[in-house]
MARMAR-518833 format. One line per field, with one value per residue (C-alpha): z, x, y; residue number from 1; residue in three letters. Coordinates in steps of 0.1 Angstrom, whole numbers. Each point is the difference from the previous one (the first is absolute). Example, Ala and Ser with C-alpha at 12.3 -4.5 7.8 and 13.67 -1.06 7.14 Angstrom:
BEGIN
z	78, -7
x	123, 14
y	-45, 34
nr	1, 2
rest	ALA, SER
//
This chain:
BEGIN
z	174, 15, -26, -17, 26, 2, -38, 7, 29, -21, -32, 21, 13, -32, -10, 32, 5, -9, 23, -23, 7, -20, -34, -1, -33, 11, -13, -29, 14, -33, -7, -16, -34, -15, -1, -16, -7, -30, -5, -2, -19, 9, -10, 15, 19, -14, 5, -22, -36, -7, -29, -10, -15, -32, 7, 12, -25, -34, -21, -21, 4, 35, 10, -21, 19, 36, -11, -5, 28, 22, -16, 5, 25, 22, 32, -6, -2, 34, 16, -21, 15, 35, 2, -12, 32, 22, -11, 7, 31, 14, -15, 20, 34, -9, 1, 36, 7, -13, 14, -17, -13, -5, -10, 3, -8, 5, -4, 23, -8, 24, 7, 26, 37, 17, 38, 26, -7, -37, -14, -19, 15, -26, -29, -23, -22, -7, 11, -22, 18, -16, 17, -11, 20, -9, 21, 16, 4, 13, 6, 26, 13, -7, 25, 14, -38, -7, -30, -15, 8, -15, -31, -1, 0, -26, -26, 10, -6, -33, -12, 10, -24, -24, 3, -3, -34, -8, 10, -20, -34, 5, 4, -24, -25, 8, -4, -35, -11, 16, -21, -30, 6, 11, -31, -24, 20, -3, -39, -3, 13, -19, -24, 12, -2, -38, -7, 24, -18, -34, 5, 20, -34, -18, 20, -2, -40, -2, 29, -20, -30, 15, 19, -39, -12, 32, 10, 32, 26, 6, 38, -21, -18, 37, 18, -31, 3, 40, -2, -30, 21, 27, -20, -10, 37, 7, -35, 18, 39, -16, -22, 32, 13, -20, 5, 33, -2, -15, 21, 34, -27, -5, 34, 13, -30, 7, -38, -29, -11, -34, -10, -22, 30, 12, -4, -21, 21, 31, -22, -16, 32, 28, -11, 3, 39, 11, 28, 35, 18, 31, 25, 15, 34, 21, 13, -35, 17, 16, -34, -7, 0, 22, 29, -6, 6, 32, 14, -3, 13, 28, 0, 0, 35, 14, -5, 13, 34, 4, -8, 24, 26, -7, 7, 33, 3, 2, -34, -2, -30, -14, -9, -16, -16, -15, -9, -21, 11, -9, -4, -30, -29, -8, 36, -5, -1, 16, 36, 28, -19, 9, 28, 9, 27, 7, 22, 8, 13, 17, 4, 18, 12, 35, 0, -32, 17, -15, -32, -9, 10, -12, -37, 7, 11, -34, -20, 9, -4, -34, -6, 10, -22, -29, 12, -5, -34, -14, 9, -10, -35, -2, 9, -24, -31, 12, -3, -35, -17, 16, -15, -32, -6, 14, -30, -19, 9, -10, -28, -24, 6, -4, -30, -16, 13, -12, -38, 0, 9, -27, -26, 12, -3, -36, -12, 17, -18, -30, 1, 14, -31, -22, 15, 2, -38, -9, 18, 26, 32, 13, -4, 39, -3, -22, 19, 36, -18, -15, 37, 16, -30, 11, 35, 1, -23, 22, 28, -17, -7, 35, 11, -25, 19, 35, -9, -18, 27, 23, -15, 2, 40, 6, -16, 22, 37, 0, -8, -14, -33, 2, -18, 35, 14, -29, 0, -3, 32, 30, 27, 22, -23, -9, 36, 11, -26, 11
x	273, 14, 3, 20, 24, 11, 7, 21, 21, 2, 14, 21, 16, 0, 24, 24, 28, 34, 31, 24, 28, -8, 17, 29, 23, 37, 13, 29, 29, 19, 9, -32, 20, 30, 36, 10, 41, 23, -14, -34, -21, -14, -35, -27, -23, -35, -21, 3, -19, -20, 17, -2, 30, -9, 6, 38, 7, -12, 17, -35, 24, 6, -37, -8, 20, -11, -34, 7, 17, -31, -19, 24, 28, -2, 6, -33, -18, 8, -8, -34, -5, 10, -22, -30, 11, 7, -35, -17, 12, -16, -27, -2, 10, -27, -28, 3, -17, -32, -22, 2, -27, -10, -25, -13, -35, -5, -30, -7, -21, -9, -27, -24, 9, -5, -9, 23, -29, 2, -28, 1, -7, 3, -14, 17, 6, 33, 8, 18, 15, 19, 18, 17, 24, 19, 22, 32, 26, 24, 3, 21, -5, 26, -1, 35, 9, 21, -12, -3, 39, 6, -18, 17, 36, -11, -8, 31, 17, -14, 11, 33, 0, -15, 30, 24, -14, 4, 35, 7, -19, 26, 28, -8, -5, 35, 14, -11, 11, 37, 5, -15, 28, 27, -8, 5, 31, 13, -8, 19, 33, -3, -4, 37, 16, -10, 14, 33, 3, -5, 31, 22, -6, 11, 31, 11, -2, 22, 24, 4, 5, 24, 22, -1, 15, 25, -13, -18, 13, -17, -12, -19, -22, -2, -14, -25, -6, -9, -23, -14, -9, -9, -28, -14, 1, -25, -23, -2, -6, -29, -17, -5, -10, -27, -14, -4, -16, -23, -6, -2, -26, -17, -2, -16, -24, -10, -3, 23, 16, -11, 37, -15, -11, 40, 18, 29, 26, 0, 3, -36, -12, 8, -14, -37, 2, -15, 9, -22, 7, 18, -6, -33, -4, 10, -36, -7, 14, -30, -16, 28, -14, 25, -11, -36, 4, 20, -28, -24, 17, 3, -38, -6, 20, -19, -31, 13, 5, -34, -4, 22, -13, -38, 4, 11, -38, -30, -15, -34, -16, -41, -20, -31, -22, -39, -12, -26, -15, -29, -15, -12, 15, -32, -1, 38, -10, -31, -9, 18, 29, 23, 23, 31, 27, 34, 27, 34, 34, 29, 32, 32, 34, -1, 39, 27, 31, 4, -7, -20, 16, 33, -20, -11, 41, 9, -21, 11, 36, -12, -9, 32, 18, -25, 8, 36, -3, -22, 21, 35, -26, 0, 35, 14, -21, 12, 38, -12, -11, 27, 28, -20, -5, 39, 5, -19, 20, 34, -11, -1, 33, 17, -16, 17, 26, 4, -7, 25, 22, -13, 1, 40, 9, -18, 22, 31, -5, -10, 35, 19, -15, 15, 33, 7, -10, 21, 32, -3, -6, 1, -24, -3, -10, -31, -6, 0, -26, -21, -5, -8, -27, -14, -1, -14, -30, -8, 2, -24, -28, 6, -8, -28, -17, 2, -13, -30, 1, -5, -31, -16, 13, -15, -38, 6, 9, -21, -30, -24, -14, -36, -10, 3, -23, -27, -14, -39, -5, 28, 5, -23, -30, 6, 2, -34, -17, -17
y	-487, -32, -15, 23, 10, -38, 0, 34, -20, -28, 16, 17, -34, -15, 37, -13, 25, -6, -4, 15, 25, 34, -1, 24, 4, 1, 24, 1, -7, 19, 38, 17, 7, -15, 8, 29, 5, -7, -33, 7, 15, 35, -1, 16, -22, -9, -28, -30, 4, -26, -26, -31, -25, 12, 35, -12, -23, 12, -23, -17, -40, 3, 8, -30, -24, 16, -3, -41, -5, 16, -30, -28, 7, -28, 21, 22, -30, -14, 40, -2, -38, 16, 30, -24, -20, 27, 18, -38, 1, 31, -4, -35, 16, 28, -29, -8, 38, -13, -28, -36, -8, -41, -17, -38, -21, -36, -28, -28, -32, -24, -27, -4, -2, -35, 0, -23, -31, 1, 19, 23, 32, 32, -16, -23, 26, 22, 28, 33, 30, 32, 27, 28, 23, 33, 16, 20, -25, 20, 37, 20, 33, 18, 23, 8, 4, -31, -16, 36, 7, -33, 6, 35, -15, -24, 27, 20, -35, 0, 35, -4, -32, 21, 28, -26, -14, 42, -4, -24, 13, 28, -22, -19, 32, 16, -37, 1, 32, -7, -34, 19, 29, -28, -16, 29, 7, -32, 2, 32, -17, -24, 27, 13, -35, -7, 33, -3, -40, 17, 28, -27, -19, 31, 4, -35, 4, 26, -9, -34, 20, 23, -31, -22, 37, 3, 34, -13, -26, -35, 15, 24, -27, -23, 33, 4, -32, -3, 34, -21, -32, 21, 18, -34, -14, 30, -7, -32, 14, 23, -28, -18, 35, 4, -35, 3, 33, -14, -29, 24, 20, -30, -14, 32, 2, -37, -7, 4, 33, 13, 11, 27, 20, -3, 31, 5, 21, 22, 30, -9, -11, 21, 32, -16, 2, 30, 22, -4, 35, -10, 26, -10, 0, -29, -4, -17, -31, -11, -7, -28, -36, -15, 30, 1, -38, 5, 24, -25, -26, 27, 2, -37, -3, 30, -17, -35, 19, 5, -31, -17, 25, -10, -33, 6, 4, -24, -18, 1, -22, 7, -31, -1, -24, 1, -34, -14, -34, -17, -41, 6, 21, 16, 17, 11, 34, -1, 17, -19, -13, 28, 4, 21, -3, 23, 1, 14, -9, 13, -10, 16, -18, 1, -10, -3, 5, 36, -8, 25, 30, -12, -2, 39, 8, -24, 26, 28, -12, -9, 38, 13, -24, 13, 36, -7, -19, 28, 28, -19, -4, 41, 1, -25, 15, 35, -12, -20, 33, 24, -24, 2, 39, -2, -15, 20, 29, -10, -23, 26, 17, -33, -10, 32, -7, -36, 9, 31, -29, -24, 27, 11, -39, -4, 29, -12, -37, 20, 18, -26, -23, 24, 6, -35, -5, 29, -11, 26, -17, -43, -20, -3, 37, -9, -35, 23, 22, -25, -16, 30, 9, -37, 9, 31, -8, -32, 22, 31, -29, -11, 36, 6, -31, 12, 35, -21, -26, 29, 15, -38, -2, 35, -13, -31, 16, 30, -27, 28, -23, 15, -34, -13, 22, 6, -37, 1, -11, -2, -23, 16, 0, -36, -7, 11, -24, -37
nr	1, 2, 3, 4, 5, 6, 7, 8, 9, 10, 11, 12, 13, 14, 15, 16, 17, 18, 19, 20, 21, 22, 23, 24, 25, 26, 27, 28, 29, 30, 31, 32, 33, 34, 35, 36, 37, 38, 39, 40, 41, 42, 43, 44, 45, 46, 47, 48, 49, 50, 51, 52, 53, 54, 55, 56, 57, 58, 59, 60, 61, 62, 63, 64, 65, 66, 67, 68, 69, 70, 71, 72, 73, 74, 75, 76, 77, 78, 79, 80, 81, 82, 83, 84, 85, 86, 87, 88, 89, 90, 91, 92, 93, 94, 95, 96, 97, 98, 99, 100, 101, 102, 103, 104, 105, 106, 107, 108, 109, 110, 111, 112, 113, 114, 115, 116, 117, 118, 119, 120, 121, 122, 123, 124, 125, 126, 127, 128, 129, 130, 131, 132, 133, 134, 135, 136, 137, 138, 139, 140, 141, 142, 143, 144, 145, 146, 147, 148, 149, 150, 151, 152, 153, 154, 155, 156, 157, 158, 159, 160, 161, 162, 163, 164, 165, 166, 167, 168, 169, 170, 171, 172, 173, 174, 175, 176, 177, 178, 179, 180, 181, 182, 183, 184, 185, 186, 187, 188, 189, 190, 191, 192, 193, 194, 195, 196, 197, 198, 199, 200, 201, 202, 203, 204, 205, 206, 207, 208, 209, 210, 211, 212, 213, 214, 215, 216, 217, 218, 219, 220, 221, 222, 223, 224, 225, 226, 227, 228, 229, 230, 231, 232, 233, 234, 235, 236, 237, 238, 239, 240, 241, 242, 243, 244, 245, 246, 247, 248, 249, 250, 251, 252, 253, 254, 255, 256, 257, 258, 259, 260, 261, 262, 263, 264, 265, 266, 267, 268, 269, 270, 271, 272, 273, 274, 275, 276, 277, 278, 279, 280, 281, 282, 283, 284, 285, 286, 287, 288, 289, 290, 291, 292, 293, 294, 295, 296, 297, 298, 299, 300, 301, 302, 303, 304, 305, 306, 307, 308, 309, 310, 311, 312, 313, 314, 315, 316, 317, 318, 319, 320, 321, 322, 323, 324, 325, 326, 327, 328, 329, 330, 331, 332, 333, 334, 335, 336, 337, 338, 339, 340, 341, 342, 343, 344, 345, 346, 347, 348, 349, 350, 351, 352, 353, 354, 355, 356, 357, 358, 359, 360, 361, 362, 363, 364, 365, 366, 367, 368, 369, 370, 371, 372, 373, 374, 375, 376, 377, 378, 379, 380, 381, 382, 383, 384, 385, 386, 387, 388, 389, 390, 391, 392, 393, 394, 395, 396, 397, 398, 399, 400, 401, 402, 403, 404, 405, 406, 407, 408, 409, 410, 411, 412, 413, 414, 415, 416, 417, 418, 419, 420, 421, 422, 423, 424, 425, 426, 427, 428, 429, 430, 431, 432, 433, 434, 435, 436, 437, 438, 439, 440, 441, 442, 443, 444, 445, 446, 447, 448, 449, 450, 451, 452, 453, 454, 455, 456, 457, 458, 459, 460, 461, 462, 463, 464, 465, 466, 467, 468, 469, 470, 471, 472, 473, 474, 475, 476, 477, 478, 479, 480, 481, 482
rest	UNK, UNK, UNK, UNK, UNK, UNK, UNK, UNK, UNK, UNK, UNK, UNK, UNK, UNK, UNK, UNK, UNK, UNK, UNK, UNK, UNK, UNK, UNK, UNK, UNK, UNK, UNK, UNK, UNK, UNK, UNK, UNK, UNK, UNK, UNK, UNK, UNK, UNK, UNK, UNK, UNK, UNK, UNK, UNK, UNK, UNK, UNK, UNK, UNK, UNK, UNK, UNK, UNK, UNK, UNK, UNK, UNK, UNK, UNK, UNK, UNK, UNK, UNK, UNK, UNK, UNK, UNK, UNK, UNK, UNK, UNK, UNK, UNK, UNK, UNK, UNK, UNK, UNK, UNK, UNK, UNK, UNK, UNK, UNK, UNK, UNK, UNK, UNK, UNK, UNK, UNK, UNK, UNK, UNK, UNK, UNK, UNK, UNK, UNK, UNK, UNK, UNK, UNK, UNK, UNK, UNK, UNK, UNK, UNK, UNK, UNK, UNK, UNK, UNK, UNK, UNK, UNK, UNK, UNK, UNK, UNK, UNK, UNK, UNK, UNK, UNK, UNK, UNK, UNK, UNK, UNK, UNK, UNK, UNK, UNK, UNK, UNK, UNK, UNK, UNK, UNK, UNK, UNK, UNK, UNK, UNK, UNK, UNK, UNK, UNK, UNK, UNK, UNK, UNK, UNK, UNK, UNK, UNK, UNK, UNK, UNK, UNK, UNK, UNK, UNK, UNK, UNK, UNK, UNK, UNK, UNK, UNK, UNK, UNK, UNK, UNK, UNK, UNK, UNK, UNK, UNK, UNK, UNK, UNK, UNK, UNK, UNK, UNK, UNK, UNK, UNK, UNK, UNK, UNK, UNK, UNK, UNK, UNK, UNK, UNK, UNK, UNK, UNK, UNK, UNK, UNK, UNK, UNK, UNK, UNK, UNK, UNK, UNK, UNK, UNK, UNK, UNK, UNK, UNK, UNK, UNK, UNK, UNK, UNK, UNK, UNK, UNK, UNK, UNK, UNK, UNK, UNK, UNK, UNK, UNK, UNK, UNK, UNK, UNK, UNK, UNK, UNK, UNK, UNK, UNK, UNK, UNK, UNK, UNK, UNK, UNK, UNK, UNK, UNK, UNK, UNK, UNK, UNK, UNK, UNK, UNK, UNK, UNK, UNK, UNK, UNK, UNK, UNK, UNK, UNK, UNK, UNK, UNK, UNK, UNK, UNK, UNK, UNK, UNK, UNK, UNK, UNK, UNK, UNK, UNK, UNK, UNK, UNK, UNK, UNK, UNK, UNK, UNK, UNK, UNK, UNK, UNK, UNK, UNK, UNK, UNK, UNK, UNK, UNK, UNK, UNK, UNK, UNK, UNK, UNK, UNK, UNK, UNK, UNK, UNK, UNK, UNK, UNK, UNK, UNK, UNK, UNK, UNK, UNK, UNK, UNK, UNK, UNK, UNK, UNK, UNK, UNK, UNK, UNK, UNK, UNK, UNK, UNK, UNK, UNK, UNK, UNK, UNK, UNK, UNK, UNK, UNK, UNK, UNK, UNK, UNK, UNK, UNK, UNK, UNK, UNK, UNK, UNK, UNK, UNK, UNK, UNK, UNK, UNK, UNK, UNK, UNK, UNK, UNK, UNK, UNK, UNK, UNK, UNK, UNK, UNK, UNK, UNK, UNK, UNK, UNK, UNK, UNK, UNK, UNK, UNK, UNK, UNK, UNK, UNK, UNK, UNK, UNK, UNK, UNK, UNK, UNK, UNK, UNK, UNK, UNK, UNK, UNK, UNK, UNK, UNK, UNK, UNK, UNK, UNK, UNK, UNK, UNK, UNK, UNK, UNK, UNK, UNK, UNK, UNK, UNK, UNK, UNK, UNK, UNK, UNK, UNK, UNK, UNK, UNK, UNK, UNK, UNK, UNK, UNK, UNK, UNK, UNK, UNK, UNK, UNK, UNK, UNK, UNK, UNK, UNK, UNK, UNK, UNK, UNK, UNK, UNK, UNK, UNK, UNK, UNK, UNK, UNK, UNK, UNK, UNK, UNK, UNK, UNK, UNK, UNK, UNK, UNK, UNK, UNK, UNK, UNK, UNK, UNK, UNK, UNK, UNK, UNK, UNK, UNK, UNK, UNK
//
């Protein structure tokens, strides 16, 4: 009964206690839903559904190159490198809550002892000894809890590098799809240009026609002329455009672009983003990478406080050793050639000048800062997604607006065009038309983009890619393995 009421005791050292300050969530420092108003959309609130990139962007080309870029993007690989390290590291703070365990043998040969007058007084023969000893190098009881509050920072250490490399998968994802759409943007202006250069050609034709048959002055052909130029000065702005869209494409792939997987215009593209419904409750914002890695971070300085506060407290450090030792190494193992010893240390500052208590007061500084940082986290995605679903909300209603516009100024050129060629109206008339036609289909792709843009901005800040949460096995699980 002894016996086993000294294991209990001692199992219950070996458990320790821990020092830390109870774990309390702060909570959200953000409204519980989102704005509602003219510029918002008036949805009702549910929770988030469950999608993945490939539910928002649908088109078959830019799955293909988000799929690459998971594989070679340069950035993922330095968050993959720095979970492994993080994960190596707890699991190396985790060690010191078990004993050390070494182990050491040795042989010894020596020759027969001679006494002080010269003989000979063991034998002249040699002598052979073995020994062999395994035990606890180094173990301390953990019993006021600070090795265990270390390790438990450590892993909270770890998940938080684990968020971040989440945080960046998603930027990375919403990166793509932006240069994809900027791309196909860009390719529809150029689009506009060639067709602007080709009627600027048309007009300078007949103005030179109409000046060698003195109908039309010489300003006539110089205006032609500079809208003329000034188309090919934008061919040549959107070549270089295009080019380095697909350099920025290529750079966050980390490999080269397969340009068959490059959209030809906005109009083509843009429709293949998919709507994410934007009235979800604001509370969806703790699932976003960048928080979940603030909250652990959080987490991590809890835990150091305990630690800090622990080692205000004695160390006390378990040796042990059974040995093995014999003359000869057929009696190695026999009866008698066994022996044990153990012992135990403690250690405690008797003076450090404050030291440790200003460690505990640095740690608990450290938690407010992480109390701050995590809440300004929930505050800053908060304003990220309220400026995106403002968006939202007027985005539509100026994208009507903007092609009503594009469609009036197409039929003014159209019968401005026709005028002019029938002797009704200037030529500054059709030139005044054929610049506002220019303008207003730039601006409509412009617009087409930031409703599209919008959609990609939306998957991005409200962070809800279940492919994020579905892995086989999370942090946690992965954490809890040797």
């Amino acid at each position: 009964m002894t016996i086993r009421a000294g294991a209990a005791l001692l199992a219950l050292a070996l458990a320790g206690c821990s020092m830390e300050p109870k774990y309390l969530q702060p909570a959200a420092p953000v409204p519980p839903s989102w704005p509602v108003g003219d510029a918002y959309l008036a949805n009702s609130e549910a929770t988030l559904p469950a999608v993945t990139y490939r539910d928002i962007f649908r088109d078959a080309r830019l799955q293909a190159l988000i799929a690459r870029a998971l594989i070679e993007n340069r950035d993922l690989r330095v968050a993959a490198a720095n979970i492994r390290a993080a994960r190596e590291q707890y699991r190396i703070q985790r060690a010191d809550r078990l004993p050390e365990i070494g182990t050491s043998a040795g042989a010894t040969v020596s020759s027969g002892q001679r006494s002080s007058t010269g003989t000979n007084s063991g034998g002249t023969g040699a002598r052979t000894s073995f020994s062999a000893d395994v035990g606890i190098t180094g173990f301390e009881l953990d019993l006021f809890g600070r090795v265990a509050s270390l390790t438990r920072a450590e892993q909270n250490r770890y998940f938080a590098t684990e968020a971040g490399a989440r945080a960046t998968w998603l930027t990375l994802v919403g990166d793509i799809a932006d240069a994809w759409l900027r791309y196909a943007a860009d390719a529809s202006l150029l689009q506009i240009a060639q067709d602007t250069a080709g009627n600027a050609e048309n007009s300078v034709r007949l103005t030179r026609a109409r000046l060698q048959g003195g109908v039309a002055p010489r300003t006539d052909l110089r205006q032609a002329e500079q809208v003329l130029e000034g188309a090919r000065a934008d061919l040549a702005e959107q070549r270089t455009a295009l080019a380095q869209d697909i350099n920025a494409l290529q750079l966050l792939i980390g490999a080269p672009v397969d340009l068959t997987l490059l959209p030809v215009s906005l109009d083509e593209a843009a429709p293949t983003i998919a709507e994410l419904p934007a009235g979800v409750d604001s509370s969806v914002l703790l699932r976003r990478p960048d928080v979940v890695q603030a909250e652990y971070s959080l987490r991590a300085a809890n835990a150091g406080i305990g630690a800090a506060r622990a080692a205000l407290f004695p160390r006390i450090s378990l040796t042990g050793l059974l040995g093995l030792a014999s003359n000869a190494l057929t009696g190695l193992f026999s009866g008698g050639g066994f022996n044990w010893s153990g012992g135990a240390d403690a250690s405690y500052s008797i003076f450090n000048a404050g030291a440790g208590r200003a460690n505990v007061r640095l740690t608990e500084a450290q938690r407010e800062a992480a109390i701050a940082t995590y809440e300004r986290a929930i505050q800053s995605a908060f304003r990220e997604v309220a400026d995106a679903l403002a968006r939202r909300g007027t985005i539509t209603e100026q994208l009507r607006a903007t092609q009503a516009q594009t469609d009036a100024a197409a039929d003014t050129f159209r019968l401005a065009e026709a005028r002019y060629r029938g002797g009704i109206d200037t030529f500054l008339s059709s030139l005044d038309s054929q610049r506002s036609l220019y303008s207003a289909r730039r601006t409509l792709v412009n617009t087409r983009l930031v409703q599209a843009s919008n959609l990609v901005t939306l998957y991005r800040t409200l962070g809800g890619d279940s492919l994020l949460r579905a892995t086989p096995q999370g942090p946690e699980a992965a954490a809890t393995q040797p």
